[in-house]
C-alpha positions as CSV (number, residue, x, y, z in Angstrom):
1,X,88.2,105.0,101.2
2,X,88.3,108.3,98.7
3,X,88.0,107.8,94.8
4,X,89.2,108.8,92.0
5,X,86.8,109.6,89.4
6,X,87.4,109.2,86.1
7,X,84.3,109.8,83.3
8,X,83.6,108.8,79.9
9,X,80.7,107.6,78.2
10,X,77.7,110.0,77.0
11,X,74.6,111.3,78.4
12,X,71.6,109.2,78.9
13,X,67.9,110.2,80.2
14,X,69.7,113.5,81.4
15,X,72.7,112.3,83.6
16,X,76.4,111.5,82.6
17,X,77.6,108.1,82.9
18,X,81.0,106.9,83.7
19,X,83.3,104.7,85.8
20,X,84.7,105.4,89.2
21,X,87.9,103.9,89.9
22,X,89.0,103.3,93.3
23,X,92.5,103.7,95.2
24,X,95.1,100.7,95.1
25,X,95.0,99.2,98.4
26,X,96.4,95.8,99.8
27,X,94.2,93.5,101.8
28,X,96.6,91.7,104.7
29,X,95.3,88.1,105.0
30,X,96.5,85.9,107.8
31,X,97.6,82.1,107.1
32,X,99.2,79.7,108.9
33,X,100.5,75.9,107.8
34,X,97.5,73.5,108.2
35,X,99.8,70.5,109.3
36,X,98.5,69.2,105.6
37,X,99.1,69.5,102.1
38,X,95.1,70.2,101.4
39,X,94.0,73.0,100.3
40,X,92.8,75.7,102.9
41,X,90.4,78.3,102.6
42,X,92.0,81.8,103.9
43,X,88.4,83.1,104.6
44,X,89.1,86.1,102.5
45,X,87.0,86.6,99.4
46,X,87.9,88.7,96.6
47,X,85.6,91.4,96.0
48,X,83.6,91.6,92.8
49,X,84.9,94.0,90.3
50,X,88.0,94.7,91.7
51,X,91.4,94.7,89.4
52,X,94.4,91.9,91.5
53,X,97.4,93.9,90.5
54,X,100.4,92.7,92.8
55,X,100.6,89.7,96.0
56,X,103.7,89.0,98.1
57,X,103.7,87.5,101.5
58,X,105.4,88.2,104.7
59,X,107.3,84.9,106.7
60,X,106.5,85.6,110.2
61,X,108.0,81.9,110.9
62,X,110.1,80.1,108.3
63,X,108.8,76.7,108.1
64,X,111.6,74.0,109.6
65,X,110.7,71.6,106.6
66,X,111.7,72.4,103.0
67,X,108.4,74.0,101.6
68,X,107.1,76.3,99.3
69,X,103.7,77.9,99.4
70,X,100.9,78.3,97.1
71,X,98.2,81.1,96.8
72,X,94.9,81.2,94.4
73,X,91.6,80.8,94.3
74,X,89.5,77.8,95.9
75,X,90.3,74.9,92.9
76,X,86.7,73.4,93.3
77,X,85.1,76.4,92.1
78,X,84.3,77.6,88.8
79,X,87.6,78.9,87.3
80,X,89.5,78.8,90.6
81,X,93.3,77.5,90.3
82,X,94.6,76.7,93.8
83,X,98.2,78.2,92.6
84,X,97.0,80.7,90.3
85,X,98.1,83.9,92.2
86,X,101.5,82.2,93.7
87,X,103.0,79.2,92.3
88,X,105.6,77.8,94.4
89,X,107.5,80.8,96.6
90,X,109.4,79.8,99.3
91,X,108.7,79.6,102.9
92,X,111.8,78.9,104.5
93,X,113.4,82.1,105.8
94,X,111.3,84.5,107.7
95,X,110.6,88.1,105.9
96,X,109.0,89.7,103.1
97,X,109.0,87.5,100.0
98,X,107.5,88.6,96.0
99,X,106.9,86.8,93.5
100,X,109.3,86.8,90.7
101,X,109.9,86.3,86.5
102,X,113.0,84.2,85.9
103,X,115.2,85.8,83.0
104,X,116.9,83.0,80.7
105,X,120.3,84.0,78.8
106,X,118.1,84.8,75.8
107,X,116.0,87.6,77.6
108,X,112.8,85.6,77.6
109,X,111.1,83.8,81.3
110,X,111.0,80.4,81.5
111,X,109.8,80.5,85.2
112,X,107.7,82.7,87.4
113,X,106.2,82.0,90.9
114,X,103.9,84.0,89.9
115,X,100.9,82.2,88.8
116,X,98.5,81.9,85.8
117,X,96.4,84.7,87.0
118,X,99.3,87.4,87.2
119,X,101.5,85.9,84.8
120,X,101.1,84.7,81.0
121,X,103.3,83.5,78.2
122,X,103.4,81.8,75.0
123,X,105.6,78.6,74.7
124,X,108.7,79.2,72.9
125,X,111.1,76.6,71.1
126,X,113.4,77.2,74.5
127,X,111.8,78.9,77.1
128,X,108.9,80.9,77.8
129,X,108.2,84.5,76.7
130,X,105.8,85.0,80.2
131,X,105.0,88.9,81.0
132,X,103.2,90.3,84.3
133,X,99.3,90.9,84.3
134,X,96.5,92.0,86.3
135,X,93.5,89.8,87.3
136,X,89.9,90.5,87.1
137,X,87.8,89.1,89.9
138,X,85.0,88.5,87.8
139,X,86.5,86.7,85.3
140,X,85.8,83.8,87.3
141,X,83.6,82.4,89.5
142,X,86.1,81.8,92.2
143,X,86.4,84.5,94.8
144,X,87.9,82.3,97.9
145,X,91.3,83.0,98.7
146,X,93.1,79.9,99.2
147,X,96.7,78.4,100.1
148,X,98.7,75.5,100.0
149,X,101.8,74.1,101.5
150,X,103.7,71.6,100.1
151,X,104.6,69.6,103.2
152,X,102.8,68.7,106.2
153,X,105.1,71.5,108.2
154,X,102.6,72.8,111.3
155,X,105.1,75.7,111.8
156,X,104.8,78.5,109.0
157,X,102.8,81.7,109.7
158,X,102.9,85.1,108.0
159,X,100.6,87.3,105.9
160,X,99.7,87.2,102.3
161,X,99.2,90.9,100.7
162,X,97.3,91.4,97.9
163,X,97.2,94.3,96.4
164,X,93.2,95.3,94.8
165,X,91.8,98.0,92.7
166,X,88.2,98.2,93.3
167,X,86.5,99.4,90.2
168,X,82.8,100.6,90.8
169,X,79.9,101.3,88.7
170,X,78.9,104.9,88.6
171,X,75.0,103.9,88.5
């Protein structure tokens, strides 16, 4: 994979320091209903120093039960959140699915299936005021992709994209 690199910083012991950003890209990670409502460990990790800007998931097979699914990072570790990427999309009809921010009459968001990692908002006296953010891998321990399903449904499949900015040290 190329990279950009952008510089800035000053000179120290007779070289240039400076940060080298990489390309977006989106890692495709495979998942398919456990037949539980535990927690499931995708097998993909979440490289360190890399910037989570954008997730959406591709229904390959709707699940035949009412269900919605959950993405994050693995709840028993340090700082994960088991829906802190995806919060509740769902996985009924097959085909590319995002995230959203729900609009209230007043302009503000009072829901998001976005989760806490890529969404944040302060609590208003009616609804939420919740705007879109990046995550930082390495603000938290957790690194383990994970998902959830809300019903015991053996039948979804599809892919979860998530898109990743790996930012690299220059030294």
């Amino acid at each position: 994979m190329g990279k950009n690199v952008i510089t800035r910083g000053t000179a120290v012991a007779g070289r240039y320091q400076g940060i080298e950003v990489g390309i977006p890209y989106y890692e495709k990670v495979p998942f398919a209903a456990p037949g539980t409502t535990a927690e499931t460990d995708s097998g993909y990790d979440l490289p360190e120093k890399a910037l989570v800007t954008d997730i959406f998931v591709d229904v390959t097979t709707a699940s035949s039960a009412a269900s919605v699914l959950d993405v994050g990072l693995l709840a028993s570790s340090s700082g994960g959140d088991l829906d802190g990427l995806i919060d509740g999309l769902a996985v009924t009809a097959t085909g590319l699915n995002v995230p959203v921010l729900t609009a209230t009459t007043d302009g503000q968001y009072d829901a998001a299936t976005y989760g806490p990692f890529l969404a944040t908002g302060l609590v208003g006296s009616t609804s939420y005021a919740l705007t879109r953010r990046n995550h930082i891998s390495d603000s938290v321990t957790a690194k383990s992709l994970t998902y959830t399903i809300n019903s015991s449904s053996a039948d979804c499949v599809g892919n979860i994209f998530i898109g990743l900015v790996n930012l690299y040290s220059s030294e």
